[in-house]
N, C-alpha and C positions, 0 to 999 in steps of 0.2 A: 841427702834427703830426696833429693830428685830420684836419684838410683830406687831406692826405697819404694817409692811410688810407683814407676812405672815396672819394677818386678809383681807387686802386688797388682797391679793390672791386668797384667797376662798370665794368670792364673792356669785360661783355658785357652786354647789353642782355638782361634775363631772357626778354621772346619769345626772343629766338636761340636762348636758354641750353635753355625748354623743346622746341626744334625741334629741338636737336641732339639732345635727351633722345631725343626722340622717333624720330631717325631712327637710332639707335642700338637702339634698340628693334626699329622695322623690319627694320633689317640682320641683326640676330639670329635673329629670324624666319624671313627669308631664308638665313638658313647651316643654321639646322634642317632648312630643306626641301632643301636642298642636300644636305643631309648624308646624309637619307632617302632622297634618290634614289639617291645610291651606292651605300648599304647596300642598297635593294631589287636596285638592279642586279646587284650581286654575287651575290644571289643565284640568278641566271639567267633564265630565262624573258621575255627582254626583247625587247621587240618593235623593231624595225629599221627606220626610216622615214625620207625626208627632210621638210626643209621647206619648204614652199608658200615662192616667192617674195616675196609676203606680207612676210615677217617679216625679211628684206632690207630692204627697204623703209622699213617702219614703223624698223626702228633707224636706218635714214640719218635716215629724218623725225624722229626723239627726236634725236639728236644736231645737227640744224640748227638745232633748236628752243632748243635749250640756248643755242646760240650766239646767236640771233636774241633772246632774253630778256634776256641778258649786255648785247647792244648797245644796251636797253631802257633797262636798268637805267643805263647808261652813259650814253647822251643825258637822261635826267629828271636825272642830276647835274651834268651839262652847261649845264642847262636846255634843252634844245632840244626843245621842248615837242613839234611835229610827230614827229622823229625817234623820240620815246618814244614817243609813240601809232601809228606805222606800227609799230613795233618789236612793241609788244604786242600789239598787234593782230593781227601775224603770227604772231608765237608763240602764241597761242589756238588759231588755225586751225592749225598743225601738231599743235598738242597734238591738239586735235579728230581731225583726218588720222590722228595716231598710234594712236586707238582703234577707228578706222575699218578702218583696214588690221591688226588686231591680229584685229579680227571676222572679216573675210575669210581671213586666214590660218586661225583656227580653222576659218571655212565647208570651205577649200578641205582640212585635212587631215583635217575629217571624210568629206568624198568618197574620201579615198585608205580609208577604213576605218580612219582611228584615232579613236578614239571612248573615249567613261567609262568605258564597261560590256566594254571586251572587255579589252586588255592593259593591264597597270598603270601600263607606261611611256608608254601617251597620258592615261592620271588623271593621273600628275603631272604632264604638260606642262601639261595643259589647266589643272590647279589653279595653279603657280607662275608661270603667264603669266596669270591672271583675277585672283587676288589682287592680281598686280603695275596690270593694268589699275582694279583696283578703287583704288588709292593714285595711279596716272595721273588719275583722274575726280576725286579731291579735289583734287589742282593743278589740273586747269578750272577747277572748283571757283572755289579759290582768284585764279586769270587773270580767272575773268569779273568776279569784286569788284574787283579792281585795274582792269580796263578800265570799270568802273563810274563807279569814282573819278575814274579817268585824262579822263572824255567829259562826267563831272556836276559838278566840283570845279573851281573856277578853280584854273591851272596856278599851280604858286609850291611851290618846290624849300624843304624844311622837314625837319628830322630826323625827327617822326613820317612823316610820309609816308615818308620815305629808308627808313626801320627795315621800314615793312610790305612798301614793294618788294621791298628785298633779301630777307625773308622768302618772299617768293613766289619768287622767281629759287634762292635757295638752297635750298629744295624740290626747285624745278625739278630744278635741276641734280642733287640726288640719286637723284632717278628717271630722271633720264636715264642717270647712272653705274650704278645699279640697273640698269638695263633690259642695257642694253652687258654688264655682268658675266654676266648671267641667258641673255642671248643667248650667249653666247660659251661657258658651261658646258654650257647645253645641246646647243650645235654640236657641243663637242668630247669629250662624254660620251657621245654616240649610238653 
């Protein structure tokens, strides 16, 4: 009986448990500043602008990337030791690409004249797209310790390891759903 109990306990493995915590957090975050932008918007004076191609882009390269970590995560359980390391490997360098082209976008829509300091509707771009990139740069972050592992670690498929991958991948994956949401509000809120 006791058995019983404490396997139905540990269900979730407490990293997970405090990632979800955490990305739960995040999200919240993100609907405040969601919320803010509507509210400012309503109340008029909104400045009218497209987006730099840019930002196109950079969401295809967030959404490859998701997938290309996915099929990471899926050959290390596999074992198929090469297939993991092309996999992460790739997905780093998107991720990278994805902050890259996130920059550029900003370059390119401060050329059009959206900017901090004139209308409030390029503050909050610029703020809920750097925030978003600033939680992008802790999953590098997090990719370049797993490619660490993945290059320093003799290869051998093992529950700690499984636990820390999926922890990076399911990060992953939230700032990638992140990004796509943030993208797609802002598209259709302009």
């Amino acid at each position: 009986m006791v058995q019983a109990f404490e396997n139905s306990r540990n269900k979730i493995h407490p990293h997970k448990f405090l990632l979800y915590v955490a990305i739960v957090s995040i999200s919240m975050m993100f609907a405040a500043f969601t919320s803010a932008y509507i509210v400012k918007q309503a109340q008029g004076n909104w400045l009218e602008y497209s987006f730099p191609i840019h930002f196109y882009f950079s969401t295809a390269t967030i959404v490859i990337s998701s997938f290309v970590l996915h099929r990471s995560f899926t050959a290390y359980n596999a074992g198929n030791e090469q297939r993991y390391k092309q996999f992460l490997l790739l997905g780093l360098g998107l991720g990278i690409c994805f902050v890259v082209l996130q920059y550029f976008g900003w370059l390119a829509l401060y050329e059009k004249g959206v900017d901090l300091k004139g209308n409030v509707s390029g503050s909050f771009f610029y703020l809920i797209t750097f925030i978003h990139v600033l939680h992008v740069l802790g999953g590098i972050a997090a990719l370049l310790l797993a490619v660490y592992h993945a290059f320093s670690l003799k290869f051998k498929v093992t529950a700690s390891r499984r636990v820390k991958l999926d922890l990076v991948t399911t990060y992953w994956h939230f700032v990638d759903i992140l990004w796509v949401y943030l993208f797609i509000f802002l598209l259709i809120s302009k």
